[in-house]
DRENKEDO-950814 format. One record per residue (C-alpha): residue in three letters; x, y, z. Coordinates in Angstrom, 1 decimal, always signed. Layout:
BEGIN
('ALA'; (X; Y; Z))
...
//
This chain:
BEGIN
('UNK'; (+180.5; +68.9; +146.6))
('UNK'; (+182.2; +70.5; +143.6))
('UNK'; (+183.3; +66.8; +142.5))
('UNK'; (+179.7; +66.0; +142.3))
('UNK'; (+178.8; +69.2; +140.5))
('UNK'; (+181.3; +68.5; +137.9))
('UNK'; (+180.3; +64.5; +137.7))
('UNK'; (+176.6; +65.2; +137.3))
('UNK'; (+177.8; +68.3; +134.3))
('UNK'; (+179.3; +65.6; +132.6))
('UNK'; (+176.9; +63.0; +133.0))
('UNK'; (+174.0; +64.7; +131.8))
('UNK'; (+175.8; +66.1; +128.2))
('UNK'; (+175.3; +62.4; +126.5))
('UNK'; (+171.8; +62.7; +127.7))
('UNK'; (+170.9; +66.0; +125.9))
('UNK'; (+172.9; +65.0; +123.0))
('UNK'; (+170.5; +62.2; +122.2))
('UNK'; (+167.8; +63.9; +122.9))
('UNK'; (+168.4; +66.4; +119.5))
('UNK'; (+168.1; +63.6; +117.3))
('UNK'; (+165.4; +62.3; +118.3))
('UNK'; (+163.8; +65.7; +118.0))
('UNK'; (+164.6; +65.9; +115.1))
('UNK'; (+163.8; +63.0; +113.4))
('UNK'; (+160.2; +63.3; +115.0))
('UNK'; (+160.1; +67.2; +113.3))
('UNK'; (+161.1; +65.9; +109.9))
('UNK'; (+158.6; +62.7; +110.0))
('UNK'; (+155.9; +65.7; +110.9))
('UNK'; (+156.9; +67.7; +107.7))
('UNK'; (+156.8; +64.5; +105.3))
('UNK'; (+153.4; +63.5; +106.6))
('UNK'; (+152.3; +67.2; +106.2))
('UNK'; (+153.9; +67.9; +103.0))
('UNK'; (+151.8; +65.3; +101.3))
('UNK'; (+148.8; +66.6; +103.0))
('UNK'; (+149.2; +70.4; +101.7))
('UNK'; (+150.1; +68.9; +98.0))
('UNK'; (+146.6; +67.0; +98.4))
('UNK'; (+144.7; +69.6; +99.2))
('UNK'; (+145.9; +72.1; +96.7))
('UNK'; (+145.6; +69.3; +94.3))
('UNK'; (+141.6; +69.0; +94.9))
('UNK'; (+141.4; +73.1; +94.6))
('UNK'; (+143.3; +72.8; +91.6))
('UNK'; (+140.8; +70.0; +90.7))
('UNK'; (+137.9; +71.5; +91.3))
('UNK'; (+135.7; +72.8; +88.0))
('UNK'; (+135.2; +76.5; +87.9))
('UNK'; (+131.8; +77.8; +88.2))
('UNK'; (+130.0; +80.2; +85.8))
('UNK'; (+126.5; +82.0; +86.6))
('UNK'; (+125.0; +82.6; +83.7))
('UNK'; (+122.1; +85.8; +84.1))
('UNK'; (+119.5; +86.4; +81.0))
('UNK'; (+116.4; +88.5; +80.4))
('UNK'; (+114.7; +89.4; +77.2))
('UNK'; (+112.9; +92.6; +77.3))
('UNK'; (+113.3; +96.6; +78.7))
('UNK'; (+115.7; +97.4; +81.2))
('UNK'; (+113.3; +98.0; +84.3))
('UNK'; (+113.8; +98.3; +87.8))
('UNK'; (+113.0; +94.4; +88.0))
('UNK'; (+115.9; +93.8; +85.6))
('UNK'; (+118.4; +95.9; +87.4))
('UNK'; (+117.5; +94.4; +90.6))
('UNK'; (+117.6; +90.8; +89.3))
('UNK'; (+120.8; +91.0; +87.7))
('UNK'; (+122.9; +93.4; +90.6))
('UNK'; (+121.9; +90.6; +93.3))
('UNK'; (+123.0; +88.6; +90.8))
('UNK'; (+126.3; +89.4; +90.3))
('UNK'; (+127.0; +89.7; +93.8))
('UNK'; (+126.1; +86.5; +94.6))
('UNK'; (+128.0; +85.0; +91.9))
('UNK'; (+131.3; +86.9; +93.1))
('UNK'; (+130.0; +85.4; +96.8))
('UNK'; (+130.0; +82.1; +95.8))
('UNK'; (+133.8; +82.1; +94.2))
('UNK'; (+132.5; +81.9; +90.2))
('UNK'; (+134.6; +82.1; +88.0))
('UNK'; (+132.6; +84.2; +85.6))
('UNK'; (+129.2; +85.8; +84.7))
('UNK'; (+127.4; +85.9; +81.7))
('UNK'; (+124.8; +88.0; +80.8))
('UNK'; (+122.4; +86.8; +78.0))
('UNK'; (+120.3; +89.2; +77.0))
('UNK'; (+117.3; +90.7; +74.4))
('UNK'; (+116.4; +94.2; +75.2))
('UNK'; (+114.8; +97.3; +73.0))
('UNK'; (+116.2; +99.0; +75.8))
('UNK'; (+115.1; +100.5; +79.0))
('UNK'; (+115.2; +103.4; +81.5))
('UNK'; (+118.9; +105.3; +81.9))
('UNK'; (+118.8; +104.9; +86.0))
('UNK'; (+117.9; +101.1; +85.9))
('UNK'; (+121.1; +100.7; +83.0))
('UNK'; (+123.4; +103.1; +85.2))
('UNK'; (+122.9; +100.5; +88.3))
('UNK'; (+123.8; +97.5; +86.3))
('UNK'; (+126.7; +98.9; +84.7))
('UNK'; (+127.8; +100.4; +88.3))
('UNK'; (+127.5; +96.6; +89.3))
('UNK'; (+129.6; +95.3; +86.1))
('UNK'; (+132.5; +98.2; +86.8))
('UNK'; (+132.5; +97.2; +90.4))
('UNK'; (+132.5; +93.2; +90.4))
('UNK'; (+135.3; +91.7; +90.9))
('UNK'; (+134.4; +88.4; +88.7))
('UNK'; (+134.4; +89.4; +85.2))
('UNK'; (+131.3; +89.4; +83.6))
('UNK'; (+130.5; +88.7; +79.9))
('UNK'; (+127.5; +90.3; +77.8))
('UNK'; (+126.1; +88.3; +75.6))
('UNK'; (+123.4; +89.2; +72.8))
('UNK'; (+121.8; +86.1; +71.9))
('UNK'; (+119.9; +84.0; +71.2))
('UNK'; (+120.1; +84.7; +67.1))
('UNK'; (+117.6; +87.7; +66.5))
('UNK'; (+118.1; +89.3; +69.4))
('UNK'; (+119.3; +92.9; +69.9))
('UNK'; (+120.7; +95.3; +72.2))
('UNK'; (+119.7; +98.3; +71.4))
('UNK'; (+119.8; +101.7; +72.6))
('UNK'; (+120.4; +101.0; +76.9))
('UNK'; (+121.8; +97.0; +75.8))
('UNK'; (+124.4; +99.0; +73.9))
('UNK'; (+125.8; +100.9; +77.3))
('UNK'; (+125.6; +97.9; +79.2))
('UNK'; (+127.2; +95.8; +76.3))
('UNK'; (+130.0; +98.3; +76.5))
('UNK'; (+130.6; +98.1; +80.0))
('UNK'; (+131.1; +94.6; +79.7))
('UNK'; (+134.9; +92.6; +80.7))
('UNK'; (+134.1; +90.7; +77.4))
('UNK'; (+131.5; +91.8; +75.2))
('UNK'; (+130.2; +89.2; +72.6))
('UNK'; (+127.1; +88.5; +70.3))
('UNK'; (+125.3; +85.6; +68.5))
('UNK'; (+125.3; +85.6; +64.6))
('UNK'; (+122.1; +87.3; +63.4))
('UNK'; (+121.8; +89.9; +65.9))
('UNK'; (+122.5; +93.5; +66.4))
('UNK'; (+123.4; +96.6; +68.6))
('UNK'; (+123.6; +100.1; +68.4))
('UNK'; (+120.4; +103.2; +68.5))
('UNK'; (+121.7; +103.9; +71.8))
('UNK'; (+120.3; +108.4; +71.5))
('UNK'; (+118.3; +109.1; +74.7))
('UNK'; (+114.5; +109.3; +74.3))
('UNK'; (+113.2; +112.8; +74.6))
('UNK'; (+111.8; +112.9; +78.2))
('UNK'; (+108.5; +114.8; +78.5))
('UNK'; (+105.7; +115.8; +75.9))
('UNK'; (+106.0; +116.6; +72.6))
('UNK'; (+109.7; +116.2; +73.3))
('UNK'; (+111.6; +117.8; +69.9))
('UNK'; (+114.6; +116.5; +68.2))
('UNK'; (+118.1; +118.0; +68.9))
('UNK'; (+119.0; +120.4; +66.1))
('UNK'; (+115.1; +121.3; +65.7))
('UNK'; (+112.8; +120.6; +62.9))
('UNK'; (+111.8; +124.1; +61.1))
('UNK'; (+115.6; +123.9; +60.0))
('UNK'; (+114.4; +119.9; +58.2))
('UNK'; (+111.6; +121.9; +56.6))
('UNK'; (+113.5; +124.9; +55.2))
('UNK'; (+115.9; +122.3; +53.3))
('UNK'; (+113.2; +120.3; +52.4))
('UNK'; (+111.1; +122.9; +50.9))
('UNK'; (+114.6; +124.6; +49.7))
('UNK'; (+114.9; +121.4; +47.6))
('UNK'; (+111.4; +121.1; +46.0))
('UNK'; (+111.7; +124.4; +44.9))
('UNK'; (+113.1; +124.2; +41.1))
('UNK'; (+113.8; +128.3; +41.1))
('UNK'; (+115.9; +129.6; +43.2))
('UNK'; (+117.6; +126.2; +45.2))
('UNK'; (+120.9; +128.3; +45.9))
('UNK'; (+118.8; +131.3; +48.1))
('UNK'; (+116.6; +128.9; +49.5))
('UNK'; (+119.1; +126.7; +50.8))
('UNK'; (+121.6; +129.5; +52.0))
('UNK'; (+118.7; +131.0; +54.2))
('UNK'; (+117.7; +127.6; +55.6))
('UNK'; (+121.4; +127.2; +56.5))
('UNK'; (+120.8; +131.0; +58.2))
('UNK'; (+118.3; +129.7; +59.7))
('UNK'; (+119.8; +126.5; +61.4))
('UNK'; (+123.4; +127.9; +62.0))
('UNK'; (+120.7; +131.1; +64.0))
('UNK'; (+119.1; +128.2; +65.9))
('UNK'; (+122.0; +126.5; +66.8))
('UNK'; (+123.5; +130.0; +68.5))
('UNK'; (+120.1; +130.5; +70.4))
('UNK'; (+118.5; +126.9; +70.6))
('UNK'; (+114.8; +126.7; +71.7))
('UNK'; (+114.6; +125.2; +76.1))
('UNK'; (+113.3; +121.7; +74.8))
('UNK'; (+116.6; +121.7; +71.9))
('UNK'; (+118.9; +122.7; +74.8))
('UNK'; (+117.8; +119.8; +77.1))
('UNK'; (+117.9; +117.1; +74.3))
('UNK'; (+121.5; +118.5; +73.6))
('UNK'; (+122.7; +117.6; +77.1))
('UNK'; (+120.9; +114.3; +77.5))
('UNK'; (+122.9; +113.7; +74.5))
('UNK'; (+126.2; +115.5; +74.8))
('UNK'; (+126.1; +113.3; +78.4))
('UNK'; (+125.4; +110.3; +77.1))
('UNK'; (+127.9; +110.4; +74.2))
('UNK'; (+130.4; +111.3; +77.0))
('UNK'; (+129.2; +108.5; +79.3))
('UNK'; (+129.6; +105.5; +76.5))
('UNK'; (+132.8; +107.4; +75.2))
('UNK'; (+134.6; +106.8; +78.7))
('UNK'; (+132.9; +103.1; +79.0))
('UNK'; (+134.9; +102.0; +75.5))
('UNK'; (+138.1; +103.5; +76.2))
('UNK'; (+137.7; +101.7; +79.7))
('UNK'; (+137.3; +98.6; +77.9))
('UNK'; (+139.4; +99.3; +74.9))
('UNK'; (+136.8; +99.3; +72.0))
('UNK'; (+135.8; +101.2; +69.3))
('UNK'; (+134.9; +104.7; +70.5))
('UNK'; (+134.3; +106.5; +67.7))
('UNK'; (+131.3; +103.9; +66.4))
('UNK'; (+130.2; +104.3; +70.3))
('UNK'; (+129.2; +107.9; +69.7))
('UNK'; (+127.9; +107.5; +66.4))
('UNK'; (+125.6; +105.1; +67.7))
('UNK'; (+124.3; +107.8; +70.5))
('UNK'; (+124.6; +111.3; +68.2))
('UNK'; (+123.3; +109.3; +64.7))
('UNK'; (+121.5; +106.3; +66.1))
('UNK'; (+123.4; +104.0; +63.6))
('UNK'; (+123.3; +100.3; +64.1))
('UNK'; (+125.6; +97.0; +63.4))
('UNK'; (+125.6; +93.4; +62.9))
('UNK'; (+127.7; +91.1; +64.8))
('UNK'; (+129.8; +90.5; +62.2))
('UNK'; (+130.4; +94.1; +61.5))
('UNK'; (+130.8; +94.7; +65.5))
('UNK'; (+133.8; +91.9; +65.5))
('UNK'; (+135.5; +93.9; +62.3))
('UNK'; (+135.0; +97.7; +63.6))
('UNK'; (+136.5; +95.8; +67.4))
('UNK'; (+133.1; +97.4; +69.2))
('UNK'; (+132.7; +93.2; +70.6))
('UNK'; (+135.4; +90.9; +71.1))
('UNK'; (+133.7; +87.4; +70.3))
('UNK'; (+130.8; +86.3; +68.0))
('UNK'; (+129.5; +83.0; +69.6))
('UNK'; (+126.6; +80.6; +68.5))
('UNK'; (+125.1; +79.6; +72.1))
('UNK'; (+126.5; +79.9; +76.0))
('UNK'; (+128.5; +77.1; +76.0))
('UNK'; (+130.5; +78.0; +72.7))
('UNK'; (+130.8; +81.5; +74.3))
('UNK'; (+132.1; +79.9; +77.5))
('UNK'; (+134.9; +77.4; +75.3))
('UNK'; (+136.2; +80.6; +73.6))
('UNK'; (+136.8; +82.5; +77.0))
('UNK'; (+138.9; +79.6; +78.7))
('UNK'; (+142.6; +80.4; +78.8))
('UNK'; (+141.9; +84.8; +78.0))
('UNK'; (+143.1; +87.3; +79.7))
('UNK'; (+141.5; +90.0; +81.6))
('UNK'; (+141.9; +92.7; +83.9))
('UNK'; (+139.5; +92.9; +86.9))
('UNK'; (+140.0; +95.7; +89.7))
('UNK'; (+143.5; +96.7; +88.5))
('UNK'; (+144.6; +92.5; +89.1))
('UNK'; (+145.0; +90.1; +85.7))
('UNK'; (+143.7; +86.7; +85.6))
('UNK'; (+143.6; +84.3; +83.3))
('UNK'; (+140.0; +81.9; +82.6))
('UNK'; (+140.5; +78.3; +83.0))
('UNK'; (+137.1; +77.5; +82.1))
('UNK'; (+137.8; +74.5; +80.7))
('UNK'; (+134.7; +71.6; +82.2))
('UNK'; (+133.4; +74.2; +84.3))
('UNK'; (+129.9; +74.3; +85.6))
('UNK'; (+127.7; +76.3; +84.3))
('UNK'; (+124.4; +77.5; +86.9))
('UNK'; (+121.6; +79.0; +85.3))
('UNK'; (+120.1; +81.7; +87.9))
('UNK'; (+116.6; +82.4; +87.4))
('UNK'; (+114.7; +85.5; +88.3))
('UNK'; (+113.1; +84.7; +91.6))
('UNK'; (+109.8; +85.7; +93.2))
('UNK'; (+111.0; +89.6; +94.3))
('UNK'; (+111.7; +90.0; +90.4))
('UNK'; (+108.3; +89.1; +89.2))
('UNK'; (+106.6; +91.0; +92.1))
('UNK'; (+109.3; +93.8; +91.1))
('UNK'; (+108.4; +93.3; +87.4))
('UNK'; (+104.6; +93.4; +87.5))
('UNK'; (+104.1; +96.4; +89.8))
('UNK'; (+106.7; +98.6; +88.2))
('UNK'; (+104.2; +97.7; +85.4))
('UNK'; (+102.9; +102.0; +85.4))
('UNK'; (+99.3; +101.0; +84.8))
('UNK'; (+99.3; +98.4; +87.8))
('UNK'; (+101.0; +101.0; +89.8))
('UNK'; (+98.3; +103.0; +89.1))
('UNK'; (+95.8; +100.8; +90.0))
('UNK'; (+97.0; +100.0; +92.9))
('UNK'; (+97.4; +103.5; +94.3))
('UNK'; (+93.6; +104.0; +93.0))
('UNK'; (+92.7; +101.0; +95.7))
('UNK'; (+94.6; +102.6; +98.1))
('UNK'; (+92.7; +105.6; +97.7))
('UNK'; (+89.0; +103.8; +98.1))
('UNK'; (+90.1; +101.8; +100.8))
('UNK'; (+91.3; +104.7; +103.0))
('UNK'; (+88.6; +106.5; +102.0))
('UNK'; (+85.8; +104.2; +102.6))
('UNK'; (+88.0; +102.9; +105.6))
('UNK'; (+87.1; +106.6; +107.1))
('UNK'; (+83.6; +106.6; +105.8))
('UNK'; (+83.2; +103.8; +107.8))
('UNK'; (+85.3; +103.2; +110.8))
('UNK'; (+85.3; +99.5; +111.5))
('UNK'; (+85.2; +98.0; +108.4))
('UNK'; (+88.7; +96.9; +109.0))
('UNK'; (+89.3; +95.2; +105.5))
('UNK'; (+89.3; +98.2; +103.7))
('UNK'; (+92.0; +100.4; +105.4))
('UNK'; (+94.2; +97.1; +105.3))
('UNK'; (+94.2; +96.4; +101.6))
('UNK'; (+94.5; +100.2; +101.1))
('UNK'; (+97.0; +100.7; +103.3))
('UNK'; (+99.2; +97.5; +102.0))
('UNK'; (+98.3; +99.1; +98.1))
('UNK'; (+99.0; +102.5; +98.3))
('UNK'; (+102.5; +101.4; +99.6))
('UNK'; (+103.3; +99.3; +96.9))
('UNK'; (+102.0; +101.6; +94.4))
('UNK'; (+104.3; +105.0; +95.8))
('UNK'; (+107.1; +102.3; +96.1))
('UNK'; (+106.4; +101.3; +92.5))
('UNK'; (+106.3; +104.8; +91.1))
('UNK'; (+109.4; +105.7; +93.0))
('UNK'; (+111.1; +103.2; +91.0))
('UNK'; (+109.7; +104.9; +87.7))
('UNK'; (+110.3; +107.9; +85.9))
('UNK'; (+107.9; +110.2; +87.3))
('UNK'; (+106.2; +113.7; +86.3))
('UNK'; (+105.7; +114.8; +89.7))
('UNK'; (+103.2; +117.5; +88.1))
('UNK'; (+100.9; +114.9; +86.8))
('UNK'; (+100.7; +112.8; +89.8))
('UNK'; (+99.9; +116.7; +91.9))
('UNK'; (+97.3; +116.7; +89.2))
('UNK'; (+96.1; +112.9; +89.5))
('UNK'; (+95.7; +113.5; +93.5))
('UNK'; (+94.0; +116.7; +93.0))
('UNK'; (+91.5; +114.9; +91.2))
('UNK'; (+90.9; +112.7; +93.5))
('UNK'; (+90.5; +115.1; +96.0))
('UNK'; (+87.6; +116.4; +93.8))
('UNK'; (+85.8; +113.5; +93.4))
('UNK'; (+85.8; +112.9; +97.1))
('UNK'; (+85.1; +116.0; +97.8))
('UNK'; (+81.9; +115.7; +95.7))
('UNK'; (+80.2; +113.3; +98.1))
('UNK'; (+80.3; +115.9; +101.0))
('UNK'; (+79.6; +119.1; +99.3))
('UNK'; (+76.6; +120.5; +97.2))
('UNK'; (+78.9; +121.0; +94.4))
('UNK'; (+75.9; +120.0; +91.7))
('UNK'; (+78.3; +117.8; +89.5))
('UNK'; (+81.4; +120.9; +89.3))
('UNK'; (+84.0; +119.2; +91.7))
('UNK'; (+83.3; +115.3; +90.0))
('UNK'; (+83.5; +116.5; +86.7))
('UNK'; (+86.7; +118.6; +87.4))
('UNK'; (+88.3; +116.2; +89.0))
('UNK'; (+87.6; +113.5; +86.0))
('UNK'; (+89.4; +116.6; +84.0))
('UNK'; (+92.4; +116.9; +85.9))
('UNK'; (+92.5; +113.0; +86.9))
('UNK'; (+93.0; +112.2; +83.0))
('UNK'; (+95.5; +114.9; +82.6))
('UNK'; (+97.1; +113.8; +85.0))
('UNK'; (+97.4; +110.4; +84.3))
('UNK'; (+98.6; +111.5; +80.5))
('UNK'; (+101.5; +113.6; +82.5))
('UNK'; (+102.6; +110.5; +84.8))
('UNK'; (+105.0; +108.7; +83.2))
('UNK'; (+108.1; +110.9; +82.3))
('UNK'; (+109.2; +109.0; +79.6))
('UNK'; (+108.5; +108.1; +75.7))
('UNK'; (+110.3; +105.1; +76.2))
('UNK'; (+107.8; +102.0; +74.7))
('UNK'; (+106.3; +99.7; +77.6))
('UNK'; (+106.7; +102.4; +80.1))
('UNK'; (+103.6; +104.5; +79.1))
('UNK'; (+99.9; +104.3; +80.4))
('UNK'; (+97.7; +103.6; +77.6))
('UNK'; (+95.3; +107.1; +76.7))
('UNK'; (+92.2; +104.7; +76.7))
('UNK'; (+93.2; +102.9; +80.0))
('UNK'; (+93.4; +106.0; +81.8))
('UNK'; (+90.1; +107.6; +80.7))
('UNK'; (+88.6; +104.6; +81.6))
('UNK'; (+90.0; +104.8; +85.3))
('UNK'; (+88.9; +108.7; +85.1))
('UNK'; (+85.2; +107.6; +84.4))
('UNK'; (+84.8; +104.8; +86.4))
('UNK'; (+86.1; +106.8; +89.2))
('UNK'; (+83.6; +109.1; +88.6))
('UNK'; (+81.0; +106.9; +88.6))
('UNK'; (+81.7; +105.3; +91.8))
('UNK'; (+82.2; +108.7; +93.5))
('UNK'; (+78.2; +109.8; +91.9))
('UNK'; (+77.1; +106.6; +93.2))
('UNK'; (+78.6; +107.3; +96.8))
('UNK'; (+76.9; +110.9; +96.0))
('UNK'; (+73.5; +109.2; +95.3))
('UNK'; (+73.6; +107.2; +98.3))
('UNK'; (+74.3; +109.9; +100.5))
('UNK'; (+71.6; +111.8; +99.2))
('UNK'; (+69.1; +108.7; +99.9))
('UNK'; (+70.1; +108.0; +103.3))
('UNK'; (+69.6; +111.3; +104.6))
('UNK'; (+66.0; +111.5; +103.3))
('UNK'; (+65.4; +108.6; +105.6))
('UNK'; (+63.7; +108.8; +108.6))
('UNK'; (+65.7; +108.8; +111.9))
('UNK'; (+65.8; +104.9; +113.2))
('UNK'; (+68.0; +105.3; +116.4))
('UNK'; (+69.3; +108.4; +118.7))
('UNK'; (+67.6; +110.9; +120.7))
('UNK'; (+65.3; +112.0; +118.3))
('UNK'; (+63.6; +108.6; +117.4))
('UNK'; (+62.6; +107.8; +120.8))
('UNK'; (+60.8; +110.8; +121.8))
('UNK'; (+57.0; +109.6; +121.4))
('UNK'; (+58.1; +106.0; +122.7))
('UNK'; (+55.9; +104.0; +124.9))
('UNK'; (+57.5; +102.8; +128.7))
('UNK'; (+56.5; +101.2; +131.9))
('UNK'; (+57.5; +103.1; +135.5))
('UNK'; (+59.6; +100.6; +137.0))
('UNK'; (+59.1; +101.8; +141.0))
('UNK'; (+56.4; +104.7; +142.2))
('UNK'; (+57.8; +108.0; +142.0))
('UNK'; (+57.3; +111.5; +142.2))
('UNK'; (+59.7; +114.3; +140.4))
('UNK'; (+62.3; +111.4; +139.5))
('UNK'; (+62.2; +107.8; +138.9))
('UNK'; (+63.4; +104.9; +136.5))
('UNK'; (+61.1; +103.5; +133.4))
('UNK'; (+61.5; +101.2; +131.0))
('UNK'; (+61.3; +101.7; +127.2))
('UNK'; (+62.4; +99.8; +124.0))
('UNK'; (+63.8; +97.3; +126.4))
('UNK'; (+66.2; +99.6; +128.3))
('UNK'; (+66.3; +101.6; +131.5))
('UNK'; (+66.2; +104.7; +131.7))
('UNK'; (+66.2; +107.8; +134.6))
('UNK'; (+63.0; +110.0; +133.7))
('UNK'; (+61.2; +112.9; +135.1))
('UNK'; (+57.6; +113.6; +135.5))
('UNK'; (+55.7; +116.6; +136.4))
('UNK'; (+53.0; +114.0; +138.1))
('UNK'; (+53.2; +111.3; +140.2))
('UNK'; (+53.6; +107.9; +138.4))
('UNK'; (+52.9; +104.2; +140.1))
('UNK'; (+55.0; +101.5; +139.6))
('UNK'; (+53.7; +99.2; +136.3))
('UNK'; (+51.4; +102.7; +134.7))
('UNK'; (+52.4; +103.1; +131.5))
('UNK'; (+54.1; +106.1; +129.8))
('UNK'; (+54.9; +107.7; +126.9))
('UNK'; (+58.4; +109.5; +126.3))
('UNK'; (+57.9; +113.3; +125.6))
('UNK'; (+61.2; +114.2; +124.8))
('UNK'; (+64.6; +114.2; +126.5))
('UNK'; (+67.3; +116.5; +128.4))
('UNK'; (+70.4; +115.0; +128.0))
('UNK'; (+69.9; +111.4; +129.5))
('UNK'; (+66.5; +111.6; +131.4))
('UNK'; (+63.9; +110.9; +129.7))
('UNK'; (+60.6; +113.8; +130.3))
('UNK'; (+57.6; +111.4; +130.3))
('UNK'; (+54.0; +111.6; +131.1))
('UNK'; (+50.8; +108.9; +131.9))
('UNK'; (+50.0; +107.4; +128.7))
('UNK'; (+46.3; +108.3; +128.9))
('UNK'; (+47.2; +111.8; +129.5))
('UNK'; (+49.3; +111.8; +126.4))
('UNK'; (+46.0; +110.2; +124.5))
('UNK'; (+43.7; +112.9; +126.0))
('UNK'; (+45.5; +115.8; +124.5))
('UNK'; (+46.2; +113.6; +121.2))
('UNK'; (+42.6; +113.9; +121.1))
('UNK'; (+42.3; +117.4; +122.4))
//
């Protein structure tokens, strides 16, 4: 037994030393037909062109824009590009719509280029903030930047510093005797209005102190030229491209897209803390489009629309109620009072002029139900244009709602409402043509004999009646008047007798 143990010990060593071999040579012919696998593969990545998304508008910075271009940039990063560029012609735009594209920019993590361009175009005032935001911020000869001061938000917004300070000096220097005095107390008078500004100075000086601040920390961020950065918000100064690429506020100056794209490949920049360097070089370049959202987006965050279509919300709930039924109405006012309150949510609005707008709605409505003589229609044509000239908080151009446009919504409203009045009024001078009191004096036929109580038929219906004399079935009847739902009746020819009588 322990001879066989130690013959079958021995015997099986040779065996499992051949085995290894073999194992071996079968793992290292699996790594050889790998390896050239892997080297393939990475090969084609390494092969593969780069992709860049190229974004452009040309136009204010709107709701529509902001929306366009943040989906934009997401998808780009989504789809593994290599870059976005952002083409773009703007006067500027509103400050929330800019803050959300340059929250989108600061936050991608594929670096995104601005480009003003074509030649002519300009980024001014909002285009500058976004411009600055920018991984790479370049511009097309023949085009500028800069005027980036906030617009004074309300009415009759004044101008940081004030003005009755601009009129002493002015007046200080017309005057030939005396220029010294003159100017020393308009200087009195400024240095006395800068210690205790006027409410509308104090609120232009923070929109401004904030948004000198705001483009201050966006170009040290980026490394450009801060100090031009808050000259171009406290003195609404301007510069060429050529003059941006000497003072280092842009990095490139480029003719079109594709020479903007050549000058990129092989640069390096810093995106979420990691540095990459562009291979660009034969990449593909995808023009994205705004879609179908965006032009809905863009034409009903148009303030006028808006405020047409809240207008035919209005109506239609209103003549939905007037008239229960109708159907069509309360639908299409329903669907356009929505789109209009989501439009003006999007917009900058004076929530004290659309109070007003409402309230005047309310009084023209109002004026079809009560005997107001004219006083509730024509106030609320009053406070409807006021309140229309108080919607829109902002002087920014293309964001207002035309003077004439809104007076003419004001009197049309009122017309419609004094039509609604006039019909009223008509309709209850008619005479009754259905209910209770129109079939009182109707003619009928007893359907069975009865006495106290019985069934007749009138205006082709059936109807329980009374009678204080006995009726045979097929007499004729007329209705005398009504108690609820029976009818009181009595034998035709009596009712002629005392017609008569």
């Amino acid at each position: 037994m322990v001879t066989a143990r130690t013959a079958g010990a021995t015997s099986g060593a040779p065996r499992t030393a051949r085995a290894r071999p073999a194992l071996a040579v079968l793992a290292g012919a699996a790594l050889l037909a790998g390896a050239p696998l892997s080297d393939a593969a990475e090969e084609k990545a390494a092969a593969a062109p780069a992709k860049v998304v190229v974004l452009s508008f040309d136009g204010a910075v709107t709701p529509a824009i902001s929306d366009y271009l943040v989906r934009g940039m997401r998808r780009a990063a989504d789809g593994g590009a290599a870059l976005v560029v952002v083409q773009m012609d703007t006067p500027g735009g509103l400050d929330t719509s800019m803050r959300d594209i340059i929250k989108q920019i600061l936050a991608s993590t594929v670096p995104v280029a601005v480009f003003v361009g074509p030649s002519g175009a300009r980024a001014a005032s909002a285009g500058t903030y976004i411009l600055y935001a920018s991984h790479f911020a370049a511009m097309a000869p023949a085009t500028n930047l800069g005027a980036a001061t906030p617009v004074a938000i309300g009415i009759g917004g004044a101008r940081p510093g004030g003005d009755k300070g601009e009129e002493a000096d002015e007046k200080a220097e017309e005057t030939k005797d005396g220029k010294k005095e003159a100017k020393k107390d308009g200087a009195k008078d400024k240095d006395a209005k800068e210690k205790a500004p006027a409410p509308q100075d104090t609120l232009s000086r923070k929109q401004i102190h904030d948004a000198s601040a705001y483009i201050r920390g966006l170009a040290q961020l980026r490394g450009r030229n801060a100090e031009w950065a808050e000259r171009a918000v406290r003195e609404a100064v301007s510069l060429s491209a050529k003059e941006a690429l000497e003072q280092k506020v842009i990095d490139i100056v480029a003719t079109d897209v594709a020479d903007l794209i050549a000058k990129l490949d092989g640069r390096k920049v810093t995106v979420q803390g990691v540095e990459r360097t562009l291979a660009l070089r034969g990449a593909a370049t995808e023009f994205v489009h705004p879609d179908w959202r965006t032009e809905l987006l863009a034409v009903i965050t148009n303030p006028s629309v808006a405020l047409i279509l809240m207008m035919i919300g209005i109506y239609g709930l209103f003549f939905e109620f007037s008239n229960p039924g109708f159907v069509l109405p309360g639908v299409v006012g329903a669907i356009s009072l929505l789109l209009g309150l989501f439009a003006l949510q999007l917009l900058p609005v004076n929530y004290a002029g659309l109070a007003l707008m409402l309230l005047g709605l309310a009084f023209m409505v109002a004026e079809a139900f009560l005997p107001s003589f004219g006083a509730l229609g024509i106030g609320g044509v009053v406070a409807f244009v006021f309140g229309g000239l108080m919607l829109i908080d902002t002087d920014m151009p293309g964001f207002g709602v035309p003077v004439a446009f809104i007076v003419t919504l004001g009197v049309v409203s009122a017309l419609l409402m004094f039509a609604i009045v006039g019909l009223a009024i008509r309709a209850r001078s008619r005479p009754v043509l259905a209910g209770r009191e129109e079939i009182a004096g109707s003619a009928g036929v007893v359907v069975d004999d009865f006495a106290g109580e019985g069934w007749v038929r009138t205006r082709g219906e059936l109807w329980r009646a009374v009678s204080v004399v006995p009726l045979a079935k097929g007499e004729r009847v007329r209705v005398k008047g009504t108690k609820g739902l029976v009818l009181e009746v009595e034998p035709e020819q009596h009712a002629t007798q005392g017609e008569k009588t």
